[in-house]
N, C-alpha and C positions, 0 to 999 in steps of 0.2 A: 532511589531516584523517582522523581516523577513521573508519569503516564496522561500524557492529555490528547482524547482522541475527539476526533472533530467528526460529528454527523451531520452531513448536507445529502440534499438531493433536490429534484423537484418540488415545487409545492405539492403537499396532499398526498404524498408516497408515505405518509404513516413514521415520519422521523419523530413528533413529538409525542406519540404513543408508544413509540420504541425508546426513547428517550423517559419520560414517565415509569416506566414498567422497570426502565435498570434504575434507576436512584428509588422505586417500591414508592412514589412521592408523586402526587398530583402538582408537580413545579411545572413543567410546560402547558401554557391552554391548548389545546385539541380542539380543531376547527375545521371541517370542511369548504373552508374559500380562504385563498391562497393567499402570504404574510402574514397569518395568525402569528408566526413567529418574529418579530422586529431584531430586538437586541438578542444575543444568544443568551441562552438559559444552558447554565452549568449547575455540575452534580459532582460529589466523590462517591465513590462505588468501592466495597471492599470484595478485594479479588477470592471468589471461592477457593478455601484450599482444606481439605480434610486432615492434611496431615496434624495443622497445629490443635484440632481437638484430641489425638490418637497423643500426642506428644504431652498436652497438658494434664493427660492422663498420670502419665508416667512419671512427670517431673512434682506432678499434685500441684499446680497452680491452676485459678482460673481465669486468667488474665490472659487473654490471647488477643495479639495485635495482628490484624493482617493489612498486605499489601494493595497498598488504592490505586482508581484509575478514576481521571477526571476527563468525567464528559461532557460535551458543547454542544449544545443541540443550537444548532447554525442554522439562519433563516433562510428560505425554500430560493435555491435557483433558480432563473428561467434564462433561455436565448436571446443574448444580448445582452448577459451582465458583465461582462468584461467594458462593456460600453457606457454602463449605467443602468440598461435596463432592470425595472424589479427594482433590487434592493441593491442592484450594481457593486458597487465598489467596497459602501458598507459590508456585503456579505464575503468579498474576497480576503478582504481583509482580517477579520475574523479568523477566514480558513490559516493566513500565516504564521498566527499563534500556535496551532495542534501541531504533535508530533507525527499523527497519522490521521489518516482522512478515511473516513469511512461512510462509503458513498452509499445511500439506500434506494434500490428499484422496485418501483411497485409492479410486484407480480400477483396483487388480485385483482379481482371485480367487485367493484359495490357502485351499486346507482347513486347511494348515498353520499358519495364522497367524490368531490367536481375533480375530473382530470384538468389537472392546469398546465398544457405542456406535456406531460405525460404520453405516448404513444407506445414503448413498447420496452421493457429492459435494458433491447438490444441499443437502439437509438438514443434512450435515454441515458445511457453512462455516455456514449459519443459525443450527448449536446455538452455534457458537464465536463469530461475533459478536452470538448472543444472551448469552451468558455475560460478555463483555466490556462493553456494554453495563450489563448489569443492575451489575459492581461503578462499572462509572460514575455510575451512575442513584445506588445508594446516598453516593458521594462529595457529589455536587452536592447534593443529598435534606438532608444534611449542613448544608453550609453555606448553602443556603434557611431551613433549619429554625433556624438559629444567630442570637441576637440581635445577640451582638457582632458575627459576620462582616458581618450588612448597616452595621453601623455602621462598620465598619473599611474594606470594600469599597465601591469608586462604584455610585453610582445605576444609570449606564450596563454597569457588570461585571454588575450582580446581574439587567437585563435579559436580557442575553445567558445567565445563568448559568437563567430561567426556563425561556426557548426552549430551551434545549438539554433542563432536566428535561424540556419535554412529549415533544418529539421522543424522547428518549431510553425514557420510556415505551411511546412507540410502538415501538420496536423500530429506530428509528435512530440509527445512532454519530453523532459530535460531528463529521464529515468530511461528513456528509447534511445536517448542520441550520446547520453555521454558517459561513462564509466564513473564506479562507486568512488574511486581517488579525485577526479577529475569535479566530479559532482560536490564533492569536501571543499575544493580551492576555490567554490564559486558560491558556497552556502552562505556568505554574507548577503546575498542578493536576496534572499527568501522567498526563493520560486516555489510558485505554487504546484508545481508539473516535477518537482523534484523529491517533492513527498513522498512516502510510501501511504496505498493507499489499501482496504480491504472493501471487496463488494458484496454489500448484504441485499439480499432477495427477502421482499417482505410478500409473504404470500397467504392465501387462504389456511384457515386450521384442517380441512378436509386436502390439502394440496397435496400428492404423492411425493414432490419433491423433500417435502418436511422431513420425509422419514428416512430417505437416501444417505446412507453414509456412505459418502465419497470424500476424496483429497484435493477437492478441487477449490480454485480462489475465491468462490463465491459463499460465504455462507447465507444457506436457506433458514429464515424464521419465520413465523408468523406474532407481527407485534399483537393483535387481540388474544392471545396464546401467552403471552408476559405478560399483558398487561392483568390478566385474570391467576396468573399464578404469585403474581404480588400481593396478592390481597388475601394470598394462604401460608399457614408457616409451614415448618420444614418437611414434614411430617406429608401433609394434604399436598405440598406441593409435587411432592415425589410421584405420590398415588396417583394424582393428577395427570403427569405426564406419561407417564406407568399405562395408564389409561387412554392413552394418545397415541402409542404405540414407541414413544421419546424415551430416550436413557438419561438426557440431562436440558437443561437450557439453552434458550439462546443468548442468554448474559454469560453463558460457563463459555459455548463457544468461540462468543465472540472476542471472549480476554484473551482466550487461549490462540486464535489467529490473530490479535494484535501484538502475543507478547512474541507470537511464531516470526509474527514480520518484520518486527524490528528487534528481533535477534535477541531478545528475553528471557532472562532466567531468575529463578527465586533459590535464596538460601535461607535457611533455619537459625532460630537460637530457641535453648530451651532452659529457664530456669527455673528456680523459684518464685522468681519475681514473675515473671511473664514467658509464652512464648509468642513469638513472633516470627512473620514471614516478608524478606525484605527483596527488590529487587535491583536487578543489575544486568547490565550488558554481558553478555556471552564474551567468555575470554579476559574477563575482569579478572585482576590479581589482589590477595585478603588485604593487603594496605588499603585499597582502593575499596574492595567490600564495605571491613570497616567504618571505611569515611561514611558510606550509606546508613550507619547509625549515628555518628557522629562525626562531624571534621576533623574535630582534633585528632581522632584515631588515627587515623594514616598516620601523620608525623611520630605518633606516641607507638605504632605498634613493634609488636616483639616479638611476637609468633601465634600460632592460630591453633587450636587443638580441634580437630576436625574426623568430621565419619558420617558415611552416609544415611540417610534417614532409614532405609531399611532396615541397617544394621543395631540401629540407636533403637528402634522397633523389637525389632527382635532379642536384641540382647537387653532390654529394660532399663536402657538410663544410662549414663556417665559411667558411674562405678563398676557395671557389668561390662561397657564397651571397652574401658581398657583393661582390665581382668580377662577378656578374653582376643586380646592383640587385637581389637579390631580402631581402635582408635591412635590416629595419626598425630604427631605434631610438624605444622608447616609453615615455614618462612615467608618471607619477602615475594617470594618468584612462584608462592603456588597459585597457579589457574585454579579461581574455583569453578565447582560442578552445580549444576540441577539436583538440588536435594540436599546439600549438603549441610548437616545440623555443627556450627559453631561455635568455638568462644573463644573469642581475642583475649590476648593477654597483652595487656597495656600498659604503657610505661607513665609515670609523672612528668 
């Protein structure tokens, strides 16, 4: 499946530097005054994963495909775009397309770099999901106010569609006021307050925060910190962060709380031909896997021969994992795992 994550925030909070630094590509201009960004600038990213070099090892292929995330770096918000203001409507819009939004605060100082709107973290994620919000408020406003739509729509939809206007007035998104089922029956509207969304702190590379490992929503980077480790390979880049006082990126983090938030998992294949790392919804069944490499699979498949990646590790390849009973054969109705190295067996 696809992955497309949407970077917004203020102008000048350091998105097309952060944006720049994961695609390793000078594709976004970088501008201290605000709209450098117009249309959105998109990138495919391949998702770090170590396992499929440990695997390609084993199976002696060098062909490894991994799993991508496409990012939007979205032109800079300001108060009043729900109205027009800025880049208004143009940039809402935009946002409708991503499966996740991921909102950037600027948490350094540089005299160099014009605060446009900018005031403080706190404030500044408030102005953005107040602005998201308000064109939500106007959609629903909409079709409340509509005679046809109540006529068209159920009794029970145009319930929901109330609740959501008061809340929405009050300054809560469509994620505060109405349940994950509820939120499903109204996903044709393509609220923007209905997204799932992740907040990234962009901060100084001296900032104590950087080096904080906590569990918390906000992941802390510093985009001058990626944008400098792009420009080194694997090797320097490590040593780099190493030298930071860092275990890994802020491109590794940020995959891994996007794939955390919308319920994300990766499954393996390891052959001769290739290995590859493909992704899927949490609670996906291997018909459905499958299809993730191809469509016809689903309808075509027969059964899935399957084993954890530890196990496929440790016990050296196919012919040792089922030699030593560690390797499964599963149906129709298996739930696949996180990690789990596969091979459909497919019908004509």
């Amino acid at each position: 499946m696809s992955l497309k994550v949407g970077i917004v925030g203020l102008p000048n909070v350091g998105k097309s530097t952060l944006f720049n630094a994961l695609l390793k590509k000078q594709l976004a201009l970088v501008a201290n005054y605000p709209f450098a960004t117009i249309e959105p600038n998109m990138g495919v990213v391949e998702v770090p994963d170590e396992r499929l070099s440990v695997l390609a090892k084993i199976v002696n292929t060098n062909k490894k495909v991994y799993a991508t995330v496409e990012f939007v770096d979205i032109a800079g918000l300001v108060a009043g775009a729900s109205t027009g203001a800025g880049l208004g409507n143009k940039f809402l819009s935009h946002i409708r397309e991503v499966d996740v939004i991921v909102q950037v605060l600027r948490g350094f100082e540089d005299s160099n770099v014009v605060k446009e709107g900018a005031v403080d973290p706190e404030s500044d994620y408030k102005v953005i999901g107040m602005e998201l919000a308000l064109k939500d408020l106007e959609i629903v406003g909409k079709i409340l106010g509509s005679r046809e739509s109540r006529i068209l729509n159920l009794e029970s939809r145009m319930r929901k569609l109330e609740i959501l206007h008061k809340g929405l007035n009050e300054g809560r998104g469509a994620r505060e006021v109405l349940s994950e089922e509820e939120l499903t029956e109204i996903q044709d509207l393509g609220l923007l307050t209905a997204k799932r969304e992740i907040k990234v702190l962009n901060v100084g590379e001296m900032d104590p925060r950087l080096r904080e490992d906590d569990n918390s929503d906000t992941v802390v980077i510093c985009a001058k910190v990626e944008a400098e480790l792009a420009e080194f390979g694997e090797e320097e880049a490590k040593s780099y962060l190493a030298g930071l006082g860092l275990t890994e990126s802020g491109l590794d983090r940020l995959i891994k709380k996007a794939y955390e938030t919308l319920g994300l998992i990766s499954f393996l294949t390891a052959g001769e031909i290739e290995c590859r790392a493909l992704t899927i919804k949490a609670g996906t069944k291997a018909p459905q896997a499958a299809a993730v490499i191809h469509t016809d699979f689903e309808k075509k498949f027969i059964r899935a021969r399957v084993c954890s990646y530890e196990d496929f590790v440790e016990c050296g390849g196919w012919k040792n994992v089922a030699e030593k009973g560690k390797l499964r054969v599963e149906g129709k109705e298996y739930v696949m795992k996180e990690g789990d190295v596969v091979e459909f067996l497919i019908g004509s």
